[in-house]
C-alpha positions in Angstrom: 138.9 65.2 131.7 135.9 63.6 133.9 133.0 62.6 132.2 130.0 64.6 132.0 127.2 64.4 134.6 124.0 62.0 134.3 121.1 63.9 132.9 118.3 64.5 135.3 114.9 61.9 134.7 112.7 65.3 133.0 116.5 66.2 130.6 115.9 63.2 129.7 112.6 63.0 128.5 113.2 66.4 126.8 116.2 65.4 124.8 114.0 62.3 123.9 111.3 63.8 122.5 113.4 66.1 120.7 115.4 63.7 119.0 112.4 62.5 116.9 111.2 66.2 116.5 114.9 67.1 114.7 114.6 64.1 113.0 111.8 65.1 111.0 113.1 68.4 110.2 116.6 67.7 109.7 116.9 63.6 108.7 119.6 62.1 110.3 121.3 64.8 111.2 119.6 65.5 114.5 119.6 61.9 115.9 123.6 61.4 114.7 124.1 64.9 117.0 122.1 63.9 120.1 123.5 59.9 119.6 126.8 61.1 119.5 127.0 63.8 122.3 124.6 62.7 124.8 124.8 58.8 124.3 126.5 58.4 127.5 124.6 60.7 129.6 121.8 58.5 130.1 120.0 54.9 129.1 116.8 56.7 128.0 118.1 59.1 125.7 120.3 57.0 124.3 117.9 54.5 123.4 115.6 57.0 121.7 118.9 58.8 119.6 119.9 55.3 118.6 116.0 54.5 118.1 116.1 57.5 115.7 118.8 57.2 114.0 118.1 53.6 113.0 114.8 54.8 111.6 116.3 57.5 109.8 119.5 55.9 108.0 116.9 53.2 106.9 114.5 55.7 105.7 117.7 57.2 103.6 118.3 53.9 101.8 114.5 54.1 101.0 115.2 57.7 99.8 118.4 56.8 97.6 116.3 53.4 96.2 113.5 55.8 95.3 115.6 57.6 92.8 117.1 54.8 91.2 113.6 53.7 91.0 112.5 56.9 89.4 113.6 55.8 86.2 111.0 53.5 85.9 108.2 55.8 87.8 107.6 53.6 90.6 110.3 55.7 92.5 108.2 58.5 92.8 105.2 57.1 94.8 108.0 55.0 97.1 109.2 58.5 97.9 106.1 59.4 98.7 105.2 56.8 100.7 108.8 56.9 102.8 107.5 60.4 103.5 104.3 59.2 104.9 106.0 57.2 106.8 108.9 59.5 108.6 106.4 62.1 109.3 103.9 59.2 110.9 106.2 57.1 113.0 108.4 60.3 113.8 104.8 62.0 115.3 104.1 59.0 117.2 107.8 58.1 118.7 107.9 62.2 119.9 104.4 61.1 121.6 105.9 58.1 122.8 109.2 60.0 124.2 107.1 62.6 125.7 105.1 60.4 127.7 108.3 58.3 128.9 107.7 55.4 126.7 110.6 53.0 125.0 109.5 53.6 121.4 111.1 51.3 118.8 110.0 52.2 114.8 108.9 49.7 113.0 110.7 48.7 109.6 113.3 49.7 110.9 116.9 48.2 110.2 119.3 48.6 113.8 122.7 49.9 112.9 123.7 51.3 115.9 122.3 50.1 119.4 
């Protein structure tokens, strides 16, 4: 089976900015999809689905440490502040993506390059 073609420069930037869009509606769902399918179809998008899904898994172990830390109420306003966050840096890496810009999050742990 050959592999599949390059994407073109503008598929590209559109898979890029939609990364961090599904990311904020579906967690790390959307940037374990793109990262996983389209990874090798181009430098760009696969620094921006691996970008993602960094940002999301970390946010995750934020999430999961937020209910442990529920017990003691504190958990509660970490949740909400991982929230703040997501939405935030997910708003401005779409931006980012959609301009053509190499967007790293910040507070972000790399898992996958």
């Amino acid at each position: 089976m050959a592999p599949a073609p390059p994407l073109s420069p503008a598929d590209e930037k559109l898979w890029a900015t939609l990364v961090h869009v599904g990311g904020l509606f579906l967690g790390v769902l959307a940037p374990l999809v793109v990262y996983l399918v389209l990874r090798d179809r181009g430098s760009y998008v696969r620094w921006h689905a691996a970008q993602a899904l960094n940002f999301h898994i970390t946010a995750l172990i934020g999430y999961a440490i937020s209910v442990v830390l529920s017990f003691v109420l504190i958990g509660l306003f970490t949740s909400l502040a991982i929230w703040v966050l997501v939405v935030v840096f997910g708003i401005l890496a779409t931006i980012a993506a959609n301009r053509g810009e190499w967007y790293r999050y910040p507070l972000t742990i790399n898992f996958v390059n």
